[in-house]
N, C-alpha and C positions, 0 to 999 in steps of 0.2 A: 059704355065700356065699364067691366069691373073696376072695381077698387083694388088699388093695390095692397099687396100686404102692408107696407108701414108706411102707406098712406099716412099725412099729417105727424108723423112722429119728426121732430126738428136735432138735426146733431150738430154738434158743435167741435170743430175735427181742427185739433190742435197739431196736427201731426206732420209728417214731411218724407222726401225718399220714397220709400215702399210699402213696408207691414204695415204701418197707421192707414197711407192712404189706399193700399188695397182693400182694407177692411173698410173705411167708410165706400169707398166705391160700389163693393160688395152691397152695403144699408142704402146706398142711392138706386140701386138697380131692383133694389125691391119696394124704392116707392119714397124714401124717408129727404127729408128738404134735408142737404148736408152743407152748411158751411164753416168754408174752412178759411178757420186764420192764418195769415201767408207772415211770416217773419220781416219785421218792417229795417229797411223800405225793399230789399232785393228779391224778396218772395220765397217759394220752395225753391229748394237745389236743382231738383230737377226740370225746373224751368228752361233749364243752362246744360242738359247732358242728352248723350245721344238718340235720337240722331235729331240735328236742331237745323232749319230751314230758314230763313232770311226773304221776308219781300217786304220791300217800301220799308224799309227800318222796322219792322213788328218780325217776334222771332217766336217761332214754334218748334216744341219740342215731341218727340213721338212719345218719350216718358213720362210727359207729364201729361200729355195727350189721352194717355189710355188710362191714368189712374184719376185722372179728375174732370172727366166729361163730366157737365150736368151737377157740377156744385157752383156754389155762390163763393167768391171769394170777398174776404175782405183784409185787411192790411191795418193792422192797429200797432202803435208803437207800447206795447206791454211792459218797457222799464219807464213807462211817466203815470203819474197819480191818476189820469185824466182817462190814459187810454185801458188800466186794471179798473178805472169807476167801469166803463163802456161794457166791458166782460163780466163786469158783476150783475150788471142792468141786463146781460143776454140774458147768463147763464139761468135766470129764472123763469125764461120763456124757451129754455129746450128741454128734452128728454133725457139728451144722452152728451155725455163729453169724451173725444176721445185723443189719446196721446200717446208720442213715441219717442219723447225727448229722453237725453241720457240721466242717469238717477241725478235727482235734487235739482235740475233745472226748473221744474214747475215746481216744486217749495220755494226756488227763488226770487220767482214770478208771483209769489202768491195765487198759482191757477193750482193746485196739490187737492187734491180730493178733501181733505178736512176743512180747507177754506172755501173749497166752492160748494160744499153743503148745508153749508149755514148760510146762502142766499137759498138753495134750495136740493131741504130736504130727500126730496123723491128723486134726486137727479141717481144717472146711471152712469160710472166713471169709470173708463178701462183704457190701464195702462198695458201697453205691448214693449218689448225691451227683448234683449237679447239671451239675459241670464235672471231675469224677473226681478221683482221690487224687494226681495230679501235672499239671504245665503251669501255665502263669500265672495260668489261672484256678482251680486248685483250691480258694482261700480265698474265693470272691465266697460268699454267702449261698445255699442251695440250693433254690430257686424254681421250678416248672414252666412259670412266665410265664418268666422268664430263662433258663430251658432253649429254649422256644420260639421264645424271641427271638433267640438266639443261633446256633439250627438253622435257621434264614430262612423260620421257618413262617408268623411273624407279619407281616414284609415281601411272605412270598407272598400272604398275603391283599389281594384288590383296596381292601378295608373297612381293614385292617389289626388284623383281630376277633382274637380269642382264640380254640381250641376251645372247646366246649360240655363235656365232658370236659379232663381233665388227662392229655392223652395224653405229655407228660414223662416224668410220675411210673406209671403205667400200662405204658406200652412198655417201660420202662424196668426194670419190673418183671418183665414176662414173659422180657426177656433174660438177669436176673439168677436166674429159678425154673431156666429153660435150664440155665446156666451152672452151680450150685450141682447140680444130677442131673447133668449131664455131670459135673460135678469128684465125686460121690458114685459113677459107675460107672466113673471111672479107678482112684477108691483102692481101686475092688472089686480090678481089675488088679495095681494098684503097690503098696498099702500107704501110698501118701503123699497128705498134707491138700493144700492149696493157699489162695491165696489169691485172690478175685475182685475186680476195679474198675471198679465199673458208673458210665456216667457217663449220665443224662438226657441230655441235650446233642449225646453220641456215638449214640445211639440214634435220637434224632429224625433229625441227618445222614445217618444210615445209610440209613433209609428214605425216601429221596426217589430215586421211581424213573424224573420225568421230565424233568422240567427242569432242577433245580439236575445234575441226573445226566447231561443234554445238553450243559450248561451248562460240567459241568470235562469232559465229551468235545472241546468246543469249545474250552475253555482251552488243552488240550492241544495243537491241530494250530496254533492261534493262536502257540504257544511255539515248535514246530518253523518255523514258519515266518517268527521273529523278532517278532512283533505281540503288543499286547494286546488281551486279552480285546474289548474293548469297539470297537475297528481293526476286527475282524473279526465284531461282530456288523453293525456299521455299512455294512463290503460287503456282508454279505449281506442287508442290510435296502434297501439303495442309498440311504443320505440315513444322517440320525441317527437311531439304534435307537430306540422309546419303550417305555422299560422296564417301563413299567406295562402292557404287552401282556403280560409273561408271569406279573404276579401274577393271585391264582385269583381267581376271583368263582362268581356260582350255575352257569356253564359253565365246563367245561373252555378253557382260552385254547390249548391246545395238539392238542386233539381234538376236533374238528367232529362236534357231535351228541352231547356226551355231559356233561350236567349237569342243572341243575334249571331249570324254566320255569313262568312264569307263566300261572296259570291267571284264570279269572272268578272261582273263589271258594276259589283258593288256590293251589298249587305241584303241578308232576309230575315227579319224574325221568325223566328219556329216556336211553336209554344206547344208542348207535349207533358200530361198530367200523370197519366197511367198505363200503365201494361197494354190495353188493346191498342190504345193511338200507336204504342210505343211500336207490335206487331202491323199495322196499317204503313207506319212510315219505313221500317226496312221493306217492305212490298213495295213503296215505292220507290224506294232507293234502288231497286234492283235482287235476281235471285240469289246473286254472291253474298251480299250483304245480308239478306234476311237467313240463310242459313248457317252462315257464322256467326253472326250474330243473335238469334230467335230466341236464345234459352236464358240472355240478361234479363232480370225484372229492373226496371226503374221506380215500380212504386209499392209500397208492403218495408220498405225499409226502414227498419227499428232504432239501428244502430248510427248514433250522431258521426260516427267518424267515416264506416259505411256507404252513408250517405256521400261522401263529399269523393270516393273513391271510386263510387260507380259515375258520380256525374259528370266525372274527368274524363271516365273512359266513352262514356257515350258520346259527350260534345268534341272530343277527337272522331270521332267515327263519323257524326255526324257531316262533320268539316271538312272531310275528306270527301264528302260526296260532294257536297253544294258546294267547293271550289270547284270544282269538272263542268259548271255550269251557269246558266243566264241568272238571275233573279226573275226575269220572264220564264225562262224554262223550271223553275222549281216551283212557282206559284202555279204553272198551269199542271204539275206533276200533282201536288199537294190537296189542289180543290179538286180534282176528281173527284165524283159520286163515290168510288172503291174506294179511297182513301180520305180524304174528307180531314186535314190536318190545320189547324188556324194557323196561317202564316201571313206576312203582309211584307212587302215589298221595303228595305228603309226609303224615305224621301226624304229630297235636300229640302232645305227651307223654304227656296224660291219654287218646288213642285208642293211644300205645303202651301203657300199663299195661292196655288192656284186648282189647290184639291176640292174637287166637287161636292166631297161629304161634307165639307164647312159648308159651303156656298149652301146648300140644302139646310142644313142646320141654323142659318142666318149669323155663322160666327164671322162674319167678315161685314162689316156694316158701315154707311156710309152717311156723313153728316157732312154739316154745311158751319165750316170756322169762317166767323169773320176775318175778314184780311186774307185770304187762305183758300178758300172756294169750297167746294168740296171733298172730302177727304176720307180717307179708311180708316176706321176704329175696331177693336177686337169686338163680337157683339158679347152676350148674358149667357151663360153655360145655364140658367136655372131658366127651366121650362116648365110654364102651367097649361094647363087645359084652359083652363077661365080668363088668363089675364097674359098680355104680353110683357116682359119683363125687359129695362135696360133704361141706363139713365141716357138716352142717345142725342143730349144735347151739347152744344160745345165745350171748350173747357173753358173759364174762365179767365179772362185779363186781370191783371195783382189789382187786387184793390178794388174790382169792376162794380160789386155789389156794395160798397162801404154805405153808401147812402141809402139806399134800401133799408139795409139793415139797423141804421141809424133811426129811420125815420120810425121803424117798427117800436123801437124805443123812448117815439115823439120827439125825437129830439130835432130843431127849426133847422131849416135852409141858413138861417146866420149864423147857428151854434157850429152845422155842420161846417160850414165856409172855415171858420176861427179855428176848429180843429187841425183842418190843411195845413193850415199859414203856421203853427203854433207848432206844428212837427208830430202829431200824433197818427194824423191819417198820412197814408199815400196811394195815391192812384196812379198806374200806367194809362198815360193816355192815350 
């Protein structure tokens, strides 16, 4: 079998909750031995949160389930002289350290990036957080809801809802897996560690590719030409702007024809880009409709304000048809060879755990937990040609790998025994 990509590369995953351990999850799935130190003696939080299952006194959770298949835990008591020597002795046999504590807890610990590089130089250290490691907000509490809120995700919402997902702590993670193999194929280069500052917060920013992104193109020419923002939505709107035209609801407020609509006996996505789909779909809405309607353009639209006025009037129009009908009856309207429009049925959750395109896809994966038998895990979204991808082995018990990891250390069966009794290790038995 190939090798995998981060084959032999060893991390040392300080993290807990979400962002930290999605991102080493992410490094374990493509190969990398990741052990995580569990907060002594009670472990990660999510040890303990939904949905958590019970047999013979041994308790599993599906949260912790899916973010730490197929790491090594271990359980060191990090406020004793003994258990900071033990992480000193790792830190020098990994690659990469990674963490998501709130600011200055690992300065406290003595685990902070300038102490553990003077056991070793080349090491690779990325902190994830909510509002990053500097700016005024680096000390607020590190929350995905407060990342969201603060990224105008939650203002963008017309409801002003939350995701369904914690796409904070999630994106935030994929930037930080990014970031840690980039800074791991420079030091192939340089010979030098780095340090990484992942902020939740900067990441949700980042990806916002139309509005808030039109939004400071517009702040912009509003500046050159002495105005604010808000002067120059108002000319282009002719009166006073109303802001809540550009938060999101089940339509795109900025793209005519491209959101979610109501059905008779549920929701369909429609996603429509330009002028001909736009001519294809009143055809098949019917001849009423295509000829009251035929001479809107949806796409060629210049004007920011424009934009948010035609796309009112189309997803009203739209929604008056797909109410009159099935979600069955619009999907088989839509995929006709004559019209030809990407739509897709919404599904509840329980029709997505039993959707075929996963199954094919192998995102639905089955392993074998001790105490537990066998069980579902989400599988690896990253697909090779050459190599199968996914760390698809259990998650571990608090503490399961302490000795392992000890021994790699040399340190004797009686050193490790004295450490138990002496309150530095802990093990679930």
């Amino acid at each position: 079998m190939s090798r995998l990509p981060l084959e032999g590369i060893r991390v040392l995953d300080f993290t807990w909750v979400l962002a930290g351990p999605f991102c080493t999850k992410v490094l374990a799935d493509l190969g990398a031995e990741v052990i995580k130190v569990e907060r002594y003696p009670e472990g990660d939080i999510t040890r303990h949160l939904f949905l958590l299952i019970e047999r013979d006194g041994k308790r599993l959770s599906s949260y912790y389930l899916n973010l730490n298949r197929g790491k090594k835990s271990i359980c060191i008591n990090l406020r004793s002289e003994k258990g900071r020597e033990i992480i000193y002795k790792l830190v020098q046999k990994v690659d990469v350290v990674v963490e998501n504590y709130q600011y200055g807890v690992m300065q406290r610990l003595g685990m902070d990036y300038e102490t553990l590089k003077k056991y070793n130089p080349k090491i690779i250290y990325c902190s994830i957080s909510a509002f990053g490691r500097y700016g005024p907000y680096k000390e607020y509490p590190g929350y995905d809801l407060l990342a969201q809120t603060l990224s105008g995700y939650i203002w963008g919402q017309a409801d002003a809802s939350i995701a369904t997902t914690s796409i904070g702590d999630t994106y935030a993670a994929l930037h930080a897996a990014l970031a840690i193999v980039s800074a791991l194929y420079r030091r192939e280069k340089t010979g030098q560690g780095e340090y990484i500052d992942i902020s939740m917060s900067d990441c949700l920013l980042h990806s916002h590719e139309n509005i808030l992104a039109g939004l400071l193109l517009l702040k912009s020419i509003a500046e050159h030409e002495g105005k604010a923002l808000k002067q120059k939505l108002d000319e282009e709107w002719g009166g006073e702007f109303p802001l809540d035209m550009i938060r999101m609801g089940p339509q795109h407020p900025a793209y005519p024809g491209y959101g979610v609509y109501k059905c008779k006996n549920g929701y369909i996505s429609i996603a429509i880009l330009n002028n001909e789909q736009w001519m294809r779909l009143l055809k098949g809405m019917g001849p009423e409709y295509y000829e009251k309607y035929k001479d809107i353009k949806i796409a060629g639209i210049k004007g920011f304000a424009e934009r948010f006025k035609v796309a009112k009037l189309v997803n009203e129009i739209i929604e008056s048809w797909t109410e009159k009908h099935t979600c069955e009856e619009i999907e088989a309207t839509l995929k006709r060879k004559d019209i030809d429009i990407p739509c897709l049925k919404v599904p509840t959750f329980l029709e997505i755990l039993d959707n075929e395109h996963y199954k094919a896809r192998e995102m639905f994966v089955e392993i074998e937990q001790p105490y537990f038998g066998k069980v579902k895990i989400f599988g690896c979204p990253i697909k090779m040609a050459s190599v199968k991808l996914g760390a698809f082995k259990p998650s571990p018990r608090l503490g399961e790998h302490n000795d392992e990891v000890l021994k790699w250390l040399n340190y004797t069966d009686e050193e490790i025994r004295k450490l138990y009794q002496e309150g530095i290790l802990y093990r679930e038995e």
